[in-house]
C-alpha positions in Angstrom: 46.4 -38.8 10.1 49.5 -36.5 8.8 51.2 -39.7 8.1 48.2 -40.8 5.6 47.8 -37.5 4.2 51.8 -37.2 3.6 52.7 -40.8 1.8 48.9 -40.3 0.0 50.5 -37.1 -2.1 53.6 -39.0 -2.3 51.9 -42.5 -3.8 48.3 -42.7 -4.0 48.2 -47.0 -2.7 48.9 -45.0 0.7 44.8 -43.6 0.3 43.6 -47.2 0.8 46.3 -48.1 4.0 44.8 -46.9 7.4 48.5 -45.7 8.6 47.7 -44.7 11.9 45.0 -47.9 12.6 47.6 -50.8 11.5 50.3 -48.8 14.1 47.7 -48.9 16.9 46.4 -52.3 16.3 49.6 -53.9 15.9 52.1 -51.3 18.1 54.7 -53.8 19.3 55.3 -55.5 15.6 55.4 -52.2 14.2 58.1 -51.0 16.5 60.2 -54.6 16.5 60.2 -54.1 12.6 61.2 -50.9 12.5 64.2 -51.5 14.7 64.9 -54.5 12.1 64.9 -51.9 9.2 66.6 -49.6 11.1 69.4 -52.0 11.9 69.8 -53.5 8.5 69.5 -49.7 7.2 67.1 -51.2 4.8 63.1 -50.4 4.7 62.3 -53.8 3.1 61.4 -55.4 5.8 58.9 -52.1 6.9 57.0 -51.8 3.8 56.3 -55.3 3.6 55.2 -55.2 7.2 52.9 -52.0 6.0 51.6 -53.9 2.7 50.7 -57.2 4.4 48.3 -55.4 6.6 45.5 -54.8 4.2 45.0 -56.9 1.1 42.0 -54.9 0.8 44.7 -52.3 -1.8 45.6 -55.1 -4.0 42.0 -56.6 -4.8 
């Protein structure tokens, strides 16, 4: 929930993505991509992970 609340103040889009859900749900893709973004020192591939989760933000 702190993770929502944080990135909500920060950019608003972050009110419609369920943070914490899409990290349960999908736990092992969320830490393979991480250690992608982390390794390429690049958050690209993260927030496109993030974003693809719920097209409900973008309708």
């Amino acid at each position: 929930m702190w993770q929502t609340l944080l990135l909500s103040r920060w950019k608003p889009i972050f009110n419609c993505l369920p943070v914490e859900t899409l990290i349960r749900e999908r736990q092992q893709e969320y830490y393979t991509i991480l250690a992608v973004a982390d390794k390429a020192a690049d958050s690209t591939a993260f927030v496109e992970f993030m974003l693809r989760r719920d097209p409900r933000c973008f309708k």
